[in-house]
C-alpha positions as CSV (number, residue, x, y, z in Angstrom):
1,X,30.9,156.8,108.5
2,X,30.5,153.0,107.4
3,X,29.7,150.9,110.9
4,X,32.8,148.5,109.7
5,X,35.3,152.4,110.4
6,X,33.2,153.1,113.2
7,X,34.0,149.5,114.7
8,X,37.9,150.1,114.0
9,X,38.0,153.3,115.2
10,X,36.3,151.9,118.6
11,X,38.6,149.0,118.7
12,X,41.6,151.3,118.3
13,X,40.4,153.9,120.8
14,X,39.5,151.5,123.7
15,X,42.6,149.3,123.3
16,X,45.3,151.4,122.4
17,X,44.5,154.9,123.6
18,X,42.1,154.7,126.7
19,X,43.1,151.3,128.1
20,X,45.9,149.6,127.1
21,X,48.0,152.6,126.8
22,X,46.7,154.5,129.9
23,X,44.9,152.7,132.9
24,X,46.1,148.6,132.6
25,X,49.3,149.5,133.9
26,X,47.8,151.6,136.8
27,X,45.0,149.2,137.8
28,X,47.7,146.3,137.3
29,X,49.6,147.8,140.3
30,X,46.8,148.1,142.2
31,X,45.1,145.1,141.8
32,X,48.2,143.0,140.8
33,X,48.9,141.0,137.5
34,X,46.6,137.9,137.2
35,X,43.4,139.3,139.2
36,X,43.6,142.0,135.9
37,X,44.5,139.0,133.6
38,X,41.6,137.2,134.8
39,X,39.3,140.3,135.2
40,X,40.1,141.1,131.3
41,X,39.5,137.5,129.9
42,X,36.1,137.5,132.3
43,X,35.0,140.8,130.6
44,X,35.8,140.0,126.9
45,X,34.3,136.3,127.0
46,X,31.3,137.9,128.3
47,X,30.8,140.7,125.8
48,X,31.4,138.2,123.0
49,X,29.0,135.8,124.2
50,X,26.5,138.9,124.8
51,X,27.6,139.6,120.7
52,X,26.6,136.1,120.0
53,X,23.6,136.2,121.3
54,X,22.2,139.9,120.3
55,X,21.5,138.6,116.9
56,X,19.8,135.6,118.1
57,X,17.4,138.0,120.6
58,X,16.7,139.8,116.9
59,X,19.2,142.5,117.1
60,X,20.5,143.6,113.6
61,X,21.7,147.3,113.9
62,X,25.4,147.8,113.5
63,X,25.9,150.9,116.1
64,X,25.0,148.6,118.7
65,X,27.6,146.5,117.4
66,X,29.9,148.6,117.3
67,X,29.0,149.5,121.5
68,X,29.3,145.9,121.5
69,X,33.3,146.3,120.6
70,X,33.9,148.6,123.3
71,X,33.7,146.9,126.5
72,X,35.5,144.1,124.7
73,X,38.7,145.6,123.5
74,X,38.3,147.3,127.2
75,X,38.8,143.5,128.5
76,X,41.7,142.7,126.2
77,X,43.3,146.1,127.2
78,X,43.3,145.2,130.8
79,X,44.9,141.6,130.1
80,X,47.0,142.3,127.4
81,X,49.8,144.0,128.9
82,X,50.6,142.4,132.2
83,X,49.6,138.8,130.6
84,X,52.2,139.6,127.9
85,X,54.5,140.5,130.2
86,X,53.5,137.6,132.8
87,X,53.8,134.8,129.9
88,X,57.3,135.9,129.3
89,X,58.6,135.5,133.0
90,X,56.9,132.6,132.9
91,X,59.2,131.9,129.6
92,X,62.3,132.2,131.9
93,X,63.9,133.7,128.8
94,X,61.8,132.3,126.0
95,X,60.9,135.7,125.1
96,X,60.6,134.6,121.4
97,X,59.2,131.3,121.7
98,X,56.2,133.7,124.0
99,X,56.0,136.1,120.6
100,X,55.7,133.2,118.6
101,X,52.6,131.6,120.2
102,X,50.8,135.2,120.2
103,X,51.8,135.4,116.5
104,X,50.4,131.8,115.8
105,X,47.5,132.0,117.8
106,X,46.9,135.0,116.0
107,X,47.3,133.6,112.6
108,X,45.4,130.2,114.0
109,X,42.2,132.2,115.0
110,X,42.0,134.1,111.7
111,X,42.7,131.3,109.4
112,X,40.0,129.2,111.2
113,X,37.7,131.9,111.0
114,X,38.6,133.0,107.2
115,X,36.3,130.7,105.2
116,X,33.4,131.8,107.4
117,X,33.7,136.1,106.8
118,X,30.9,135.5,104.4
119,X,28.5,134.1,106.8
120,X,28.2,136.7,109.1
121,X,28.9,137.8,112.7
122,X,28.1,134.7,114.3
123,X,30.0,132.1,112.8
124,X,33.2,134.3,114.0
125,X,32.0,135.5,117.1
126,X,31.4,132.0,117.7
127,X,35.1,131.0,117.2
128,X,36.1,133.9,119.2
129,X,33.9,133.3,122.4
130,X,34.9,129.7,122.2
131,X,38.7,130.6,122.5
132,X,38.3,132.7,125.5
133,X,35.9,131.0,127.1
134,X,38.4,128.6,127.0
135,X,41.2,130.7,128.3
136,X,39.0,132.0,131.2
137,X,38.3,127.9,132.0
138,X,42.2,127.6,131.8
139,X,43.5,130.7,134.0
140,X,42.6,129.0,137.5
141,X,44.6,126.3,136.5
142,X,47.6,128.0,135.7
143,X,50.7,127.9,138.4
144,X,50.7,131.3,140.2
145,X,53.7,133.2,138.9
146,X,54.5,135.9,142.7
147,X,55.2,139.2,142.6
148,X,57.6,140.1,139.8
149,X,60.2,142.8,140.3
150,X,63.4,144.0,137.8
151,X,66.3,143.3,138.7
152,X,68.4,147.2,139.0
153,X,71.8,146.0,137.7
154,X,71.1,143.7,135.1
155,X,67.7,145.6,134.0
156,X,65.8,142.0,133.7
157,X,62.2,141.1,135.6
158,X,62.2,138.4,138.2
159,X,60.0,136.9,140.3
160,X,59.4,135.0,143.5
161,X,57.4,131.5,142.9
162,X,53.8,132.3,144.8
């Protein structure tokens, strides 16, 4: 197994199966929305500046890497959902205009960071600990949003300003 399909498989396994599908809901009731949000973003940023700077302690081998991707994809599992789901009540039915930024930040981030896949892990990595560093600087500011609830007859979330 190449370490690029070991790296995948990690990202898909600790994002999609383990965390995102399974616990981020469960912790997110327990611990509510934006502690999680924020607890997520914490995680990641710090992983990815730990990824930045294991090649500049000398680290080279891929597995660790790879170990590297787990804990992160753990972060965005745990503020992926409810921040997805908090940026839309926040959207007070701008549902598309919310899937429209994820889409462009998306696109933004990889089109910044295309010219540079040649270079290496750092140059990315990089790009991607600056961005959430950056959202982790930006979550205190952010106007709390309550506690969200759905509405039983018309089947639509809404929320109580905090």
């Amino acid at each position: 197994m190449t370490p690029f399909s070991l790296a995948s498989r990690a990202r898909v396994i600790t994002f999609v199966l383990i965390v995102g599908a399974n616990f981020a809901g469960k912790l997110t009731e327990h611990f509510g929305a934006e502690p999680m949000i924020l607890f997520g973003s914490a995680l990641s940023t710090a992983v990815l500046l730990g990824f930045l700077a294991y090649p500049f302690a000398g680290g080279s081998h891929p597995v660790a890497l790879c170990l590297l991707i787990i804990p992160t994809n753990v972060g965005l599992g745990f503020l992926g959902p409810p921040g997805f789901y908090r940026a839309v009540l926040a959207s007070k039915g701008g549902d598309a205009l919310v899937l429209a930024a994820v889409l462009t930040t998306t696109a933004g981030g990889t089109a910044a960071a295309a010219p540079f896949v040649t270079f290496g892990n750092v140059p990315r990595v990089s790009l991607a600990a600056a961005v959430s560093s950056a959202s982790v600087a930006c979550l205190p500011l952010l106007p709390k949003l309550g506690d969200a609830s759905v509405d039983p007859e018309q089947g639509l979330a809404v929320y109580q300003e905090g």
